[in-house]
C-alpha positions as CSV (number, residue, x, y, z in Angstrom):
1,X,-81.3,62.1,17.7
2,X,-80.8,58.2,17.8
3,X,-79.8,55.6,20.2
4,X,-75.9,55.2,20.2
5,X,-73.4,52.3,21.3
6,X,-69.7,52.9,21.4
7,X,-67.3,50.8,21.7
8,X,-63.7,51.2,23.7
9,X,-60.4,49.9,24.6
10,X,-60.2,50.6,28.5
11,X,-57.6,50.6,30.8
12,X,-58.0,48.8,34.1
13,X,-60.4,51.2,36.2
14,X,-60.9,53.2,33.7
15,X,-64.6,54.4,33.2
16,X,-66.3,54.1,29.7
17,X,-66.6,57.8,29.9
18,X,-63.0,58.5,30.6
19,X,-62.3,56.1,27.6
20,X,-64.6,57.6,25.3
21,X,-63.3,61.0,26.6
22,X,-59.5,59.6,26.0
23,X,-60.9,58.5,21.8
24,X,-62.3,61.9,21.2
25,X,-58.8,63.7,22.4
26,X,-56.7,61.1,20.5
27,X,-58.7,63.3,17.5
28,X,-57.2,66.8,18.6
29,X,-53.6,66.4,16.3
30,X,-55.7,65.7,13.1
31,X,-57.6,63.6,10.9
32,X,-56.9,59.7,12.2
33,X,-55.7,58.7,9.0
34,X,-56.7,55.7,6.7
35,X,-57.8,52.4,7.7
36,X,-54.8,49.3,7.7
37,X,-54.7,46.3,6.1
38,X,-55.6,44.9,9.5
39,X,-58.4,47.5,10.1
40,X,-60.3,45.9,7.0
41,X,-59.6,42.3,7.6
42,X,-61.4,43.2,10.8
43,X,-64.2,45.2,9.1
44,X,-64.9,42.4,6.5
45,X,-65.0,39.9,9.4
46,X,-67.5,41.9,11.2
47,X,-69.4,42.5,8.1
48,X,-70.0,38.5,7.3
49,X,-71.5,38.9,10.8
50,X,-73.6,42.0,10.9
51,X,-75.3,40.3,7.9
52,X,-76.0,37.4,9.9
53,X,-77.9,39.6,11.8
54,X,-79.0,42.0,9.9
55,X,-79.9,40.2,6.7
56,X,-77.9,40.3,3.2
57,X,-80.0,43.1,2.2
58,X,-77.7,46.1,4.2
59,X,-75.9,48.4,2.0
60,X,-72.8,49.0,2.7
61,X,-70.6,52.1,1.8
62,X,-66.7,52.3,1.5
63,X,-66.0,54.8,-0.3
64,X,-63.2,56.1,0.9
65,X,-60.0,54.9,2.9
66,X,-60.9,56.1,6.7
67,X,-64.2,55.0,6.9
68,X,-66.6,51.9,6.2
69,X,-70.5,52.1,6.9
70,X,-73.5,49.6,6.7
71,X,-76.8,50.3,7.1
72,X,-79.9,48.1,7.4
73,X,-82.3,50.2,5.3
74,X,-85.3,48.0,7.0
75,X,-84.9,48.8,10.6
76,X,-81.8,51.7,10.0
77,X,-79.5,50.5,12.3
78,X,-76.4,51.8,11.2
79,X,-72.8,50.2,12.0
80,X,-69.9,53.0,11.7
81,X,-65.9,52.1,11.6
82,X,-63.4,54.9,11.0
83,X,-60.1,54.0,12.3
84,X,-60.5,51.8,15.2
85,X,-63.7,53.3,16.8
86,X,-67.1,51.5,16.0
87,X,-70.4,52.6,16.7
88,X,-73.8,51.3,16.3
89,X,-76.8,54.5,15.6
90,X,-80.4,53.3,15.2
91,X,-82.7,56.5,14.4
92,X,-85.3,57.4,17.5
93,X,-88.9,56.9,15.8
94,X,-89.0,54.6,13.2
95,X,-92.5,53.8,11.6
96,X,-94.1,50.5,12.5
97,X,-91.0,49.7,14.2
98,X,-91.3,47.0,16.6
99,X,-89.0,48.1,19.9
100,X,-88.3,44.7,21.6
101,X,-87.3,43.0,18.3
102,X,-85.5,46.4,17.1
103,X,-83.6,46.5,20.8
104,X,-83.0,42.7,20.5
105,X,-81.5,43.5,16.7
106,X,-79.0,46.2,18.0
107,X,-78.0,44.5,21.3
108,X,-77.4,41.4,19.5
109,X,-74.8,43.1,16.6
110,X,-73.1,44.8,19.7
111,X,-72.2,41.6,20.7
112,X,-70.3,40.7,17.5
113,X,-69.1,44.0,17.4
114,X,-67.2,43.2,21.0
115,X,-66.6,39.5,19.7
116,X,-64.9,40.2,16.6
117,X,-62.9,43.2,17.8
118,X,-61.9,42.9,21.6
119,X,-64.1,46.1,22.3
120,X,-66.5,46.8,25.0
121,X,-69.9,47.6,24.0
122,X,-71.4,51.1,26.1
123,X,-75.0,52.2,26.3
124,X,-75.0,55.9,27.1
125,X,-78.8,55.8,27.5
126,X,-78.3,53.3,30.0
127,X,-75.1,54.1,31.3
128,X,-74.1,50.5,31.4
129,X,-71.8,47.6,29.1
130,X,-73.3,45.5,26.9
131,X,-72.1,42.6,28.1
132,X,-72.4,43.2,31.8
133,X,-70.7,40.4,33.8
134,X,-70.7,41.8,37.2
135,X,-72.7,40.1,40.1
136,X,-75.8,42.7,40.0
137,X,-76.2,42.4,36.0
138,X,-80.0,41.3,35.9
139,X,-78.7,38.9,32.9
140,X,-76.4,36.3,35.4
141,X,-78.2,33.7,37.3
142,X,-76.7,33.2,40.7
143,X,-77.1,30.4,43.0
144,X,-75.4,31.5,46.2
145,X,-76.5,31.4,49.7
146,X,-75.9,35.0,50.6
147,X,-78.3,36.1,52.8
148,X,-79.7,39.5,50.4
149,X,-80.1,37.1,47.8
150,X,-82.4,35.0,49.1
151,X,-85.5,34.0,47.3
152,X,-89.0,32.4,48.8
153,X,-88.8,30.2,51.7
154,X,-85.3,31.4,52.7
155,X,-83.6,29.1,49.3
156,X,-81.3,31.1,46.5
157,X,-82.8,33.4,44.7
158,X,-83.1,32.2,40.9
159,X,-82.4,34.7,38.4
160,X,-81.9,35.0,35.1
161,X,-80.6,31.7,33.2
162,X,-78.2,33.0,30.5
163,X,-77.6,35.7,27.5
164,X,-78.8,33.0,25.4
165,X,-82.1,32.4,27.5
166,X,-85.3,33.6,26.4
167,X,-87.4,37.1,27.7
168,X,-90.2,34.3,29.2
169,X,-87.2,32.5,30.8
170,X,-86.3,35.8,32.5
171,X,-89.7,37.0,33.3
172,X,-90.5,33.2,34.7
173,X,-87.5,33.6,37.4
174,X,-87.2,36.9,38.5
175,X,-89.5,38.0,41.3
176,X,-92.4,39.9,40.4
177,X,-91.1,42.9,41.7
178,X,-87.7,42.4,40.0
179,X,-89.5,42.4,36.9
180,X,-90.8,45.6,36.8
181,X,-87.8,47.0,37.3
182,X,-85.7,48.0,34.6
183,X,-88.3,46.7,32.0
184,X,-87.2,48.3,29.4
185,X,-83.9,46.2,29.0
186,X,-85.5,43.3,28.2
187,X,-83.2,42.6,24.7
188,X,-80.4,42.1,27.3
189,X,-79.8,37.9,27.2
């Protein structure tokens, strides 16, 4: 097993399962065929950025003409791109592995992934995007005067300052029982 992140092309309205659904039927007439001149311009863009991330010391393997891999042999997050489908795998139970810098690692190569390409990012596990912009993602601050969002003393409710804020940031404006909610995505900024 191991955490996965796909990432899509979707149609207005279209649910991230129903796209992922929609990739995986593309598949029934064959093999997808080899990558394009524009498939690895993208790939080698993406690739000066994973390492950014990731560190100079992933290995990469493109061996053949439909697929191109990296791996990060330290943490084993795994970047995948066969014909206009990437996906991010990071093995379940890695040794020593420290979660919230791991999680912060992943989320934050998802993000390139969906910069460089055009793709949306999807958690499976979570069920969510990766970059959630919608009015109840726990990583937009709002500052409105709606009535549910109101914070202490009948003022707006603070929340969460930006994608590039830090976890204390978050932690210091959420109400405390906002905060143990939903722990666990914490590598959301």
């Amino acid at each position: 097993m191991s955490y996965d992140i796909f990432f899509v092309r979707r149609d207005p309205g279209q649910t991230f399962e129903d796209a992922l659904q929609d990739v995986e039927d593309s598949y029934e007439g064959g093999d997808p065929g080899p990558l394009t001149d524009t498939d690895l311009e993208v790939w080698d863009a993406l690739l000066e950025r994973a390492r950014d991330v990731l560190g100079s010391g992933v290995e990469v393997t493109d061996e053949g003409d439909e697929t191109r891999e990296l791996t990060d042999p330290e943490t084993g997050i795994g970047l995948t791109f066969f014909q206009g489908e990437f996906a991010i795998h990071v093995p379940n139970n890695l040794p020593g592995s420290d979660d919230l810098e791991l999680m912060s690692t992943v989320y934050e190569l998802a993000r390139e992934v969906e910069e460089v390409t055009g793709l949306e990012g999807y958690d499976p596990q979570l069920g969510e995007p990766i970059s959630d912009t919608s009015d109840t993602s726990p990583t937009r601050r709002h500052w409105d005067d709606d009535e549910d969002d109101d914070g202490p003393a009948g003022g707006p409710a603070a929340r969460p300052v930006s994608r590039s804020g830090t976890t204390e940031q978050f932690a210091a404006v959420q109400p405390a029982a906002a905060r143990s909610a939903r722990w666990w995505e914490f590598w959301k900024r």
